[in-house]
N, C-alpha and C positions, 0 to 999 in steps of 0.2 A: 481216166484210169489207165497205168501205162500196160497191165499184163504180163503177163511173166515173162512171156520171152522176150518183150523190150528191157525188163529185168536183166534177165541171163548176158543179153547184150552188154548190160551196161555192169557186168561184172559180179551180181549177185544182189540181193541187200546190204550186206554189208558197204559197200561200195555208193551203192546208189544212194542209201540215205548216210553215208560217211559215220557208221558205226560199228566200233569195233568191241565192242560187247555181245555177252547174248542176245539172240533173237529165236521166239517161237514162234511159230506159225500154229494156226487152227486148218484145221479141213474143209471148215465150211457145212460141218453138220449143222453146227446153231444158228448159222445162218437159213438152212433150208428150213429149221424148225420154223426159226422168225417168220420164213415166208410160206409157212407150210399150207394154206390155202391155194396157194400156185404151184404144189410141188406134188409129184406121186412120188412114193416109194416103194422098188420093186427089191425083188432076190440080186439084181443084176448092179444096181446101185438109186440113183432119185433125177425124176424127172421135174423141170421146173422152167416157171418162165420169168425173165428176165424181170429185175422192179424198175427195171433203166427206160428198157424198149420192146418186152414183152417178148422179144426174142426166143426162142426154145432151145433149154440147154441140158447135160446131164452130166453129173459125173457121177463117176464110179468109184468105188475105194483104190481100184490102180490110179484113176485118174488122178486124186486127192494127192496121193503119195508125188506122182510124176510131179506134177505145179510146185509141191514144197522141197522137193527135188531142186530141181529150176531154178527155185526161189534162193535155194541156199540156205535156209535157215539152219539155227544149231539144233533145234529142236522140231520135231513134226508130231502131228495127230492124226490117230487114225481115223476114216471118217463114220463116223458113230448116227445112232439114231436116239435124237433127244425125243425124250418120253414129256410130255405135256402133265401138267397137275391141275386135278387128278386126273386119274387114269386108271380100268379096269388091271384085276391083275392079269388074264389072258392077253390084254393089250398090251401091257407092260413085259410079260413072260415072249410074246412076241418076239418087241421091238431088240429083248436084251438079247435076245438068239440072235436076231440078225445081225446088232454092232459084234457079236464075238466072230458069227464068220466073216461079215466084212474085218474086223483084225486080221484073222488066218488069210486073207487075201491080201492087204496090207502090208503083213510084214513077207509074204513070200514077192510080192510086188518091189521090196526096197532092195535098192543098191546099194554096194561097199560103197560108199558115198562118205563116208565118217562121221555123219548125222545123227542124230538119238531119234528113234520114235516110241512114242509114248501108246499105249492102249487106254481104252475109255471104260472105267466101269458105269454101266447105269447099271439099271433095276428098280427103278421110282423108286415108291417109298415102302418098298417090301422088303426088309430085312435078307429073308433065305433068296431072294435074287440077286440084291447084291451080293451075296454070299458065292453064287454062283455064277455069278459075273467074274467077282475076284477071281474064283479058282480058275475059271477056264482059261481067263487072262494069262496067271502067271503060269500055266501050264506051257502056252503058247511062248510064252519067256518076251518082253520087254523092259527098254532101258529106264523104262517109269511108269508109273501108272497115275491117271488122272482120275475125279470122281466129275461125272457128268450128270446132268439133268437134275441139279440143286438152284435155289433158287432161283425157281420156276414156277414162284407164285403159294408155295406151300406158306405151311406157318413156321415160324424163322424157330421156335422148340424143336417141332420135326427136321427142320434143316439140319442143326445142330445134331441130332438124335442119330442122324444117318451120316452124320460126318464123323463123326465118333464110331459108329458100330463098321464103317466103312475101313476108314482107316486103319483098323485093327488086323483087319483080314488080308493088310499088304504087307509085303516085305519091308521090314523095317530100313533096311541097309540101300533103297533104293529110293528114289523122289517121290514124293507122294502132292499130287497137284491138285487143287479145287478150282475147278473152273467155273467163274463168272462174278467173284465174291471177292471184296466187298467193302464196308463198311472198316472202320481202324478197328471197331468192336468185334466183328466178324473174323477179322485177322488173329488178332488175339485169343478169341477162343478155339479158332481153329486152329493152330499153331499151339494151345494150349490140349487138345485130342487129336496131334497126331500129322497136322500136314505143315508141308512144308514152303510149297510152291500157289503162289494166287495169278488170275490178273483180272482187271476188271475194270470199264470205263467210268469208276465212278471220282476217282482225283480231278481225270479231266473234263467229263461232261459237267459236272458240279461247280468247278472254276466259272464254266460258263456259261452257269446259270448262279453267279455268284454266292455259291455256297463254299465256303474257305474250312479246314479241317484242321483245328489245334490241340497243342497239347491238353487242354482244359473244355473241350468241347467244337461245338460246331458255330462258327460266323454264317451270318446272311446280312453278307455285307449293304446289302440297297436298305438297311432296316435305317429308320430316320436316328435311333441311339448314335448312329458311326458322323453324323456328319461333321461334329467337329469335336470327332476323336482322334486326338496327337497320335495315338500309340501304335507300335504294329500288330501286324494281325495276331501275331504270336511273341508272345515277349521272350516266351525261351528259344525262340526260331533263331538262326543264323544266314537262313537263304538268303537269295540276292533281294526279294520282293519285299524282306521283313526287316533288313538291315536299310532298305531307302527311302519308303514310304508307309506312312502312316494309313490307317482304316477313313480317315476323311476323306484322303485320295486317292483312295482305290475307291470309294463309297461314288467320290465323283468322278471317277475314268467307268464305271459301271452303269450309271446312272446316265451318262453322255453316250451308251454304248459303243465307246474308244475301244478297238480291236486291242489294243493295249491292258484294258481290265483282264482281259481274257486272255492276255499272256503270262501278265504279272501273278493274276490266280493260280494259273496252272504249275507253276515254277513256283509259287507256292506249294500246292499240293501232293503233286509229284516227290517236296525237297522231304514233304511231313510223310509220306506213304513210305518209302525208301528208309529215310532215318527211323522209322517205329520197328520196318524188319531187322536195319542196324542191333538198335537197343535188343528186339529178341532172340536173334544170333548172342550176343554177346551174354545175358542173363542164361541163355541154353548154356553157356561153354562156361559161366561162371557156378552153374548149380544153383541160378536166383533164380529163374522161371517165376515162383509161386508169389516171389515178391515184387518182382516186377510188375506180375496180373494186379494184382494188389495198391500197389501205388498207379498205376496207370489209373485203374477208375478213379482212385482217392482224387485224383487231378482233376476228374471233370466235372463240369457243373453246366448248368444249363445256363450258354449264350444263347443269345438272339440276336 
């Protein structure tokens, strides 16, 4: 892991991985979460030890800001305190206090940098907290706001429930982000109450665990149907993975586990995640939205 200021060295992110598109960065709250049996959380910011080398480490909400600083990124998070499901509401009325004064540290911590930093609403799954999350948020004024501490094991109704009631309560005129979601399905209905912004490991951990994402459903490509199937994964695809090879060889670069299944997957995935925001951009600015939702499920059917 090279660290940031071997980063900074080498010229930012953008530089280092040769990209000149957007880049967001996280703070590292969901990570403490993930590891929150190793981690305290105090007023000051979360104490934690290493999953590497046990090592003992801390940061603070300055600290969070300074790394994404370093980092370069176009975008930053503040660092927040993800709320576990369930969770009491005194626990959760907590947690949501502290992510807002860690914000007000946060953004007094940021430099004219030309950076966006974004604020985190939680408030579990308590309607009047988020409520209260929102307002404090936009009182504090941010260049977007994110919804945190969603899918995090609830039921995917409630998920939805509070991405809707959520959304509502932000400034329309500014990004509205859901972090950690998801699914093409997920995208869809979230983008259909309100958000605008996703990201989420699941195009590429799924590639390589050969699950493939199409127009018409979901592939599991090691399934014995593929092995001598001509076709591509996606016949309405145009990426580089679906225009050269067929499901029987991707079935057998999977099945061999050739580092290669697990490239071709992802540049799959990736081309299908990307092209579905395409299409919902494009259905927003044409006044289709409803029909677009519409015929997108019409499409799918259950692969296997």
């Amino acid at each position: 892991r090279p660290g940031h200021e071997l980063i900074r060295e080498m010229g930012g992110l953008h530089r280092f991985m040769n990209w000149d598109r957007p880049i967001l960065t996280d703070s590292g709250g969901f990570q403490i979460f993930s590891l929150r049996k190793l981690a305290k959380i105090t007023e000051a910011g979360a104490s934690f030890k290493s999953h590497l080398d046990g090592s003992a480490l801390f940061l603070s909400p300055e600290d969070a800001v300074a790394v994404q600083e370093t980092l370069g990124s176009d975008i930053m998070m503040c660092l927040d305190t993800c709320i576990p499901y369930p969770a009491d509401r005194q626990e959760t009325l907590s947690a949501t206090e502290l992510t807002t004064r860690w914000a007000v540290r946060s953004r007094e911590a940021q430099k004219e940098t030309g950076q966006l930093l974004f604020g985190i609403v939680q408030g579990g799954m308590y309607p009047d907290l988020r409520a209260l999350a929102a307002e404090q948020l936009i009182d504090i004024g941010f260049d977007g706001y994110a919804m945190g501490g969603l899918s995090v094991g609830e039921p995917h109704d409630l998920m939805m429930e509070i991405t809707e009631h959520t959304a509502q309560l932000l400034p329309q005129d500014y990004p509205i982000y859901l972090m950690g979601v998801g699914t093409p399905e997920d995208l869809v209905e979230s983008v259909y109450r309100g958000v605008d912004m996703f990201d989420c490991v699941m195009p590429t951990r799924n590639a390589r665990n050969g699950m493939l994402f199409t127009s018409r459903g979901r592939v599991v490509i090691k399934n014995s149907q593929y092995r001598s199937d001509p076709g591509p994964p996606d016949e309405s695809c145009d990426c580089y993975t679906c225009r050269n090879y067929s499901r029987a060889y991707l079935r057998h670069l999977y099945m061999s586990r050739e580092i290669l299944a697990y490239h071709l997957n992802t540049i799959h995935n990736l081309h299908y995640f990307v092209g579905l925001m395409q299409e919902m951009r494009k259905a927003i600015a044409d006044d289709s939205f409803l029909q677009f939702r519409k015929n997108f499920y019409g499409m799918r059917e259950e692969v296997k």
